[in-house]
C-alpha positions as CSV (number, residue, x, y, z in Angstrom):
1,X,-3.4,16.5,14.8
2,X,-7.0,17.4,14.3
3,X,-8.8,14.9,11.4
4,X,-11.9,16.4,9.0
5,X,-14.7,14.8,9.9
6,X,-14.6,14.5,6.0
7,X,-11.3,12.6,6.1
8,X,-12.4,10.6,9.0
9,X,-15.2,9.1,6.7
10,X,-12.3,8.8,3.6
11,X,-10.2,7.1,6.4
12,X,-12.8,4.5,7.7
13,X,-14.3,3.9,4.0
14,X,-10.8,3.2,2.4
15,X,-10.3,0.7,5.0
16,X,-13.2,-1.0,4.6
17,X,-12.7,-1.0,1.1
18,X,-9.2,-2.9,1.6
19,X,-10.2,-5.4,3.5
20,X,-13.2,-6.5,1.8
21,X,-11.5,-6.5,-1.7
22,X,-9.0,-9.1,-0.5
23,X,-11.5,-10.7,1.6
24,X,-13.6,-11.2,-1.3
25,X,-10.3,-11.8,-3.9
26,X,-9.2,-14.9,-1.6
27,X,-12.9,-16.3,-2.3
28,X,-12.6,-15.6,-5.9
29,X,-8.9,-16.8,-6.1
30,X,-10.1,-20.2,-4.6
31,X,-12.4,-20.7,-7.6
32,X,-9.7,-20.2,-10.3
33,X,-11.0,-17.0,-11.1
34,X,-7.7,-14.8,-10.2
35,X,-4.9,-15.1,-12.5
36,X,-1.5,-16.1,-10.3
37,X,-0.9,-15.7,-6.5
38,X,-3.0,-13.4,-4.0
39,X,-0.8,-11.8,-1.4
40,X,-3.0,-9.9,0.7
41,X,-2.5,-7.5,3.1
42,X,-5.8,-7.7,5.5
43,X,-4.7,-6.4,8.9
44,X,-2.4,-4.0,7.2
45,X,-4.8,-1.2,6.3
46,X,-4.2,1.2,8.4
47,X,-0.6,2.5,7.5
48,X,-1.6,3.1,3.5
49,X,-4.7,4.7,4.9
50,X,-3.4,6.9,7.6
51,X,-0.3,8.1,4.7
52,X,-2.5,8.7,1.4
53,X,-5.2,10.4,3.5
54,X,-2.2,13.7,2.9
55,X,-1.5,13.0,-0.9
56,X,-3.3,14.4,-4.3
57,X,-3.1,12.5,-7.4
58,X,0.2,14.9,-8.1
59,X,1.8,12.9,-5.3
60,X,3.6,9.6,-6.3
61,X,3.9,5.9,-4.5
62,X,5.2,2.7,-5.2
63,X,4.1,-0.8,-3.9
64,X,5.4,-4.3,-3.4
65,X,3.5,-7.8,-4.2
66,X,1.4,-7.0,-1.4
67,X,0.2,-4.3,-3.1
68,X,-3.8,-4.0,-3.0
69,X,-4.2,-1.8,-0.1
70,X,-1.9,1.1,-1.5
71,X,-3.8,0.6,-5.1
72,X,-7.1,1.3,-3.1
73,X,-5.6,4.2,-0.4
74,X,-3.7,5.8,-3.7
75,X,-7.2,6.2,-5.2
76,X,-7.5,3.4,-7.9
77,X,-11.0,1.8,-9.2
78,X,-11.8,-1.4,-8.0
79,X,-13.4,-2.3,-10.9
80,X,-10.2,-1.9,-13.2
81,X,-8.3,-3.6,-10.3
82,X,-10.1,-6.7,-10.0
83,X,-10.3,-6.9,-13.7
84,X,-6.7,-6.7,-14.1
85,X,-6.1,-9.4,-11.5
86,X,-8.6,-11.8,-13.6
87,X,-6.8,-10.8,-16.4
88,X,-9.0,-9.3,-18.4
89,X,-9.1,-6.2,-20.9
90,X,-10.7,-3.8,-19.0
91,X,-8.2,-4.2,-16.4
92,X,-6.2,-1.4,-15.6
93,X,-3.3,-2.9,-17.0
94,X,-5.6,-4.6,-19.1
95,X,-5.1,-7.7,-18.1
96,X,-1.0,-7.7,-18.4
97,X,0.2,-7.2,-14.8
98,X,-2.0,-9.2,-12.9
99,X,-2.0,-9.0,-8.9
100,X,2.0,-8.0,-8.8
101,X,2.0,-5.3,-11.2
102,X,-1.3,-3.2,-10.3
103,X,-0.3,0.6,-11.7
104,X,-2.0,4.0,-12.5
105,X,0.1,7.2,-13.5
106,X,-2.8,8.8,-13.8
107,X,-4.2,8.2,-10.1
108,X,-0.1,9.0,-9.1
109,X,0.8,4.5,-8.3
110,X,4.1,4.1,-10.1
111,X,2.9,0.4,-9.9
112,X,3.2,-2.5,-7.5
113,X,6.4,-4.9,-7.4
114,X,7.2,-8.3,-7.4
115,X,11.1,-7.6,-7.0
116,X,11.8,-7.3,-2.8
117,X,12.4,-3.7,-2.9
118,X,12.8,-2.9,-5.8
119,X,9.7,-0.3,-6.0
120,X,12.0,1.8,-3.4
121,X,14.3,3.2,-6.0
122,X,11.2,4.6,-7.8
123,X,9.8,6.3,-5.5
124,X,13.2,8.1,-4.5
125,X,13.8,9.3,-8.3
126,X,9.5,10.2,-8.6
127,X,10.8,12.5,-5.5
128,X,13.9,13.7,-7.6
129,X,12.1,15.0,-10.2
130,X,9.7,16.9,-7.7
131,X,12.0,18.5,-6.2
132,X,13.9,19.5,-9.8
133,X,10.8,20.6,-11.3
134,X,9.6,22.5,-8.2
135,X,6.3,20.8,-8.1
136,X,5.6,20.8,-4.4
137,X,5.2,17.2,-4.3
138,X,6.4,14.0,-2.3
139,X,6.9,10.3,-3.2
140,X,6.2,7.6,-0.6
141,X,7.9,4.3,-1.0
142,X,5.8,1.3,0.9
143,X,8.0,-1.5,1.8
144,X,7.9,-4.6,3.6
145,X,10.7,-4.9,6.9
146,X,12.4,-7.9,4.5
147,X,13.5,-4.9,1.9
148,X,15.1,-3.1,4.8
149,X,18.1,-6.2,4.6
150,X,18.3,-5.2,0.8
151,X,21.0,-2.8,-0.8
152,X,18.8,-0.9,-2.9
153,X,17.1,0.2,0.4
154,X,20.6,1.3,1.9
155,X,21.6,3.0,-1.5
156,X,18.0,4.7,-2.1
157,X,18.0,5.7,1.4
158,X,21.7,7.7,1.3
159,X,21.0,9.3,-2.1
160,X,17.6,10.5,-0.4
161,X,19.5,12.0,1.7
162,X,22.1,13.8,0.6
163,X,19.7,15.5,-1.9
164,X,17.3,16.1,1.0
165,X,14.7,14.5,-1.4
166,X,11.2,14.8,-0.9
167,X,10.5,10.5,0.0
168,X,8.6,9.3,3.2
169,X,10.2,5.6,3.3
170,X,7.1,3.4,4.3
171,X,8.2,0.5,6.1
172,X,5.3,-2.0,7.1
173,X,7.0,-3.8,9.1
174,X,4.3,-6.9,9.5
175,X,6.9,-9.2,11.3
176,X,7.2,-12.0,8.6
177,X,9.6,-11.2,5.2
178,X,7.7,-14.4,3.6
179,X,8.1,-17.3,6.6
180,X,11.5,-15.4,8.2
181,X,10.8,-13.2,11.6
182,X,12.1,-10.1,11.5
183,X,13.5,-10.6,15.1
184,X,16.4,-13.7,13.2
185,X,16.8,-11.6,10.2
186,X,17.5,-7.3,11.4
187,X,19.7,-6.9,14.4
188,X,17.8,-3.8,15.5
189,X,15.0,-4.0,17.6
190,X,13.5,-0.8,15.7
191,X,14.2,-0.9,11.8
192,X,13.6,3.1,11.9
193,X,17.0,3.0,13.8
194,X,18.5,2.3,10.7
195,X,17.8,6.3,9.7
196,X,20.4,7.2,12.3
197,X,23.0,6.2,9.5
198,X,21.9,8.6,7.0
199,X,21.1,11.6,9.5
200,X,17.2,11.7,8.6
201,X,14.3,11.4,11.1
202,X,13.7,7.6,11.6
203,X,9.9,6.9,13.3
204,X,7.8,4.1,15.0
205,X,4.3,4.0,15.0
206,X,1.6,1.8,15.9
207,X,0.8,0.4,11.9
208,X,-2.5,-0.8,13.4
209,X,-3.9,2.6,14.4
210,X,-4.5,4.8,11.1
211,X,-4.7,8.1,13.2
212,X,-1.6,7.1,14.9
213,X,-0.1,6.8,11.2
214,X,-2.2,9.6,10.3
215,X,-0.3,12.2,12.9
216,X,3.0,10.4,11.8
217,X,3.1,10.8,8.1
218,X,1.5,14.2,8.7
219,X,4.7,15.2,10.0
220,X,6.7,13.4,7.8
221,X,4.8,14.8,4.6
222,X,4.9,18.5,5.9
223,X,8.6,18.1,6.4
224,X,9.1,16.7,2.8
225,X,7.1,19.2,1.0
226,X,8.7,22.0,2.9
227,X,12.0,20.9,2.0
228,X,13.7,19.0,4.7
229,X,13.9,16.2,3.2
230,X,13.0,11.9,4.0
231,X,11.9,10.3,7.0
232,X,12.0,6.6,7.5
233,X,8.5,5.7,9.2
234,X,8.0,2.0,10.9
235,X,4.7,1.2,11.0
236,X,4.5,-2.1,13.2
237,X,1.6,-3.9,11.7
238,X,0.1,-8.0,11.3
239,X,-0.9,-9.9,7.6
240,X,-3.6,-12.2,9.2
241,X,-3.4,-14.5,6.5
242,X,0.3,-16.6,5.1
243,X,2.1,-14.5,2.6
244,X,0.4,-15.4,0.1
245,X,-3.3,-17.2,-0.3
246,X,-1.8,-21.4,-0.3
247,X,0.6,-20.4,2.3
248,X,-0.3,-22.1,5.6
249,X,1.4,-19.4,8.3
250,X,0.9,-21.9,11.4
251,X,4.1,-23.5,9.9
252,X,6.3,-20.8,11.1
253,X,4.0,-18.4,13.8
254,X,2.0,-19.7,16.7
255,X,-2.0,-19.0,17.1
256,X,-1.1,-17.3,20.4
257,X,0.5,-14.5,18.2
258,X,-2.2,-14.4,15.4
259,X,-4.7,-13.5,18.5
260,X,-2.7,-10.9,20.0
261,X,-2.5,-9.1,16.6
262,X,-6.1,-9.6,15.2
263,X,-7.6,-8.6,19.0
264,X,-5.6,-5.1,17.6
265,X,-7.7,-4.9,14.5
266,X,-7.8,-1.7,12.8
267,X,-11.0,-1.2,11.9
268,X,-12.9,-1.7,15.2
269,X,-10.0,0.0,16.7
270,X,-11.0,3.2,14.7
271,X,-14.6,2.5,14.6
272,X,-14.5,2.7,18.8
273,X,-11.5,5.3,18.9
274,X,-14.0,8.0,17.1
275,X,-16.9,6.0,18.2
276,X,-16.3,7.3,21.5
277,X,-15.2,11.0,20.7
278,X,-18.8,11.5,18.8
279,X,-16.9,11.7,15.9
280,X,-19.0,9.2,13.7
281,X,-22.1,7.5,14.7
282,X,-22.8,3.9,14.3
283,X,-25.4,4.7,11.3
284,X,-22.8,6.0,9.4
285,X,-20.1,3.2,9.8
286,X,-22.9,1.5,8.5
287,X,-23.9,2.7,5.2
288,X,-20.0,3.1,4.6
289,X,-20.0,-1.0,5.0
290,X,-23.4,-1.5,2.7
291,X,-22.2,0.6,-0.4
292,X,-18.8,-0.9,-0.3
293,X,-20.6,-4.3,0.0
294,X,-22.5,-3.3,-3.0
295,X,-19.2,-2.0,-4.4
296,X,-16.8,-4.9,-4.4
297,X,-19.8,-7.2,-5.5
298,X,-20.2,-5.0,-8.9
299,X,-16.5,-5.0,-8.9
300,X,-16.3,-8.9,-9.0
301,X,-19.5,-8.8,-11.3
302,X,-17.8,-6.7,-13.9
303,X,-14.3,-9.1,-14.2
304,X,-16.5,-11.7,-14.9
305,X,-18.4,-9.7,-17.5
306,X,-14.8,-8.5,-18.8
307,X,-13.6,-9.9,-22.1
308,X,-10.0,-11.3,-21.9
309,X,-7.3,-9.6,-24.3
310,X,-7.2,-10.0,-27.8
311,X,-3.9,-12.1,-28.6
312,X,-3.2,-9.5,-30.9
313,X,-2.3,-7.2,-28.1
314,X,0.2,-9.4,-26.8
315,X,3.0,-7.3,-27.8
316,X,1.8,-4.2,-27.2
317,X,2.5,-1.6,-23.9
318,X,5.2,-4.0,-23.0
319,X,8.2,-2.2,-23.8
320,X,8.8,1.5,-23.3
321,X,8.4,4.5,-26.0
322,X,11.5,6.0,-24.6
323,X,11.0,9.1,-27.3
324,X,7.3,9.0,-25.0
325,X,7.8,7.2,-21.9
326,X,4.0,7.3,-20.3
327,X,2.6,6.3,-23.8
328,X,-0.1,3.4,-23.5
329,X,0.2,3.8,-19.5
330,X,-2.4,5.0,-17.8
């Protein structure tokens, strides 16, 4: 599948953009300045990359607790993110959601998840109502290879099905649900096996190559939208860092493993892949870096700068209007 040399720039630049905003949120998160946990997903970026390079803002996703990198792929500022993970006003939760609970209707992120899972569910009914109101668009549920061994993923998955629903299931599989190996936990050697069961396409791809996921969810999208229903796509990918930023990984994977992954980075992997094919010069990789340098700095610059919430707001967008369900969401 032949990539714009326009979205071949979005593609490079939104990963980029991931991996320095949880670079730099595991700095800030060891000065006190995040509010809660950091799970990061650095070494992950390719497979929300390669997927939301084919979806608008009319297209919906959901997220787990690792959810940064499909914030930034979906589109979201990174101001109003690293607000809301300092907890402050101007976040785009302002300030209520914190790391765990990133969302923006507006942008099409039916929110990250702190529940294993339970963002699956979501995506399948944003896909229900797609296909009811004719809209032409798709829902992608990202997913970690522990929510695979829930029920909701089983249940989600067959109702997908048999209404031939418009839902890519996104399963980055990174090898670890928290400390437990995905080879002791699924008795598959390919989790996409599982989509033999409910008689939809079931796909592995190399989650550390974004053009590989690129051409995969390509498919997978262009089936959906056309009718044909799910696909489950694996994407095979690494967290370099312990699930979440006090987590010490050596505990429960070796260093020899960690080097095998991180040697299959993927963003020198794409920087070389186009690199090569005189798809991108080196000049241009590098202003990408220096403005989102300058980028996630300002971002940092304005959480600080960012009031925290008056205590009078305490109460408020926490329960929902159901007579107005998006009111006070964004």
């Amino acid at each position: 599948m032949a990539v714009p040399k326009e979205k071949l720039s979005w593609m490079y630049e939104t990963m980029y953009r991931i991996r320095r905003f949880e670079e730099r949120l595991l700095e800030e998160t060891a000065k006190g300045n995040a509010m809660g946990v950091a799970h990061t997903s650095d070494g992950e970026e390719a497979g929300p990359t390669g997927i939301c390079a084919h979806l608008t803002d009319t297209d919906w996703i959901s997220s787990t607790h690792r959810g940064h990198g499909h914030c930034i792929a979906k589109g979201l500022d990174t101001k109003g993110m690293m607000a809301e993970i300092f907890g402050r006003a101007t976040g785009l939760c302002k300030g209520k959601g914190g790391s765990m609970h990133i969302a923006d209707f507006s942008k099409g992120m039916l929110g990250a998840n702190a529940i294993v899972g339970a963002g699956i569910p979501l995506a399948v009914g944003a896909a229900f109502t797609a296909k009811y109101k004719q809209t032409g668009g798709v829902a992608v549920a990202f997913f970690g290879d522990g929510a695979t061994n829930q029920g909701v993923f089983h249940e989600s998955v067959n109702l997908a099905s048999v209404f031939k629903l418009p839902v890519i299931f996104a399963c980055e599989n990174n090898h670890y649900a928290q400390s437990t190996s995905v080879e002791y936990a699924v008795p598959v050697k390919d989790i996409a096996d599982r989509a033999t069961s409910y008689a939809i396409p079931g796909v592995v791809v190399d989650g550390m190559d974004a053009l590989a996921v690129y051409e995969a969810a390509g498919e997978a999208i262009a089936r959906a939208r056309a009718g044909e229903g799910p696909t489950l796509l694996e994407m095979k990918t690494y967290r370099y860092h312990g699930h979440f930023h006090a987590d010490i990984p050596h505990t429960y994977r070796h260093q020899e493993e960690e080097d095998i992954w991180r040697a299959k980075d993927p963003i020198p992997h794409f920087e070389k892949t186009v690199g090569e094919q005189g798809l991108m010069e080196d000049a241009e990789f590098k202003a990408i870096r220096d403005a989102i340098e300058t980028e996630i700095e300002e971002a940092v610059q304005f959480a600080i700068d960012s009031p925290m919430p008056d205590p009078s707001e305490l109460y408020t967008d926490v329960y929902v209007n159901y007579s107005n369900p998006l009111q006070g969401l964004r």
